[in-house]
N, C-alpha and C positions, 0 to 999 in steps of 0.2 A: 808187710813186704814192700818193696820197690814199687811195685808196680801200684798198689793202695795208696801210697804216697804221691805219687806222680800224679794219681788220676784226681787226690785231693788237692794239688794245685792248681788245677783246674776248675776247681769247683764243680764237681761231679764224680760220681759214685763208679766204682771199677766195672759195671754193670751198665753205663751208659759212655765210656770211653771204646774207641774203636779199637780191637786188638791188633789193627795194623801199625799203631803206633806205639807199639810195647815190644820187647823180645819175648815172642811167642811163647816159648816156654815158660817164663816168668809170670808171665801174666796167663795161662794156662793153670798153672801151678794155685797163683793167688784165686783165680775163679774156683776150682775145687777144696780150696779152703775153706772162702767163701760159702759155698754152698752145700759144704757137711754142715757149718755152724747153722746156718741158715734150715739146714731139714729137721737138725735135735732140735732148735727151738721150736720148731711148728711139730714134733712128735710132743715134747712136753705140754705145747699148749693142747695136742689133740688130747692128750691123756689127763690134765686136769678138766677139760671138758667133757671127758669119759666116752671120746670119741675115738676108741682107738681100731 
């Protein structure tokens, strides 16, 4: 997204850029992307550790 982009020209992670400097939406949007991908991977890692 735009707003991953942006925040990599900065050199820093969309998770460390301040959302006041994004269109809210946009960057709204990219955080909940974001953080689906972010929760299947830690559900897969729980689940090959048999922690689920």
């Amino acid at each position: 997204s735009t707003a991953i982009s942006d925040a990599g020209l900065t050199k820093q992670t969309l998770y460390e850029v301040e959302r006041s400097n994004f269109n809210r939406d946009t960057y709204d949007r990219a955080i909940d992307s974001m953080d689906a991908v972010n929760f299947e991977i830690q559900g897969l890692i729980h689940q090959a550790w048999g922690r689920l």
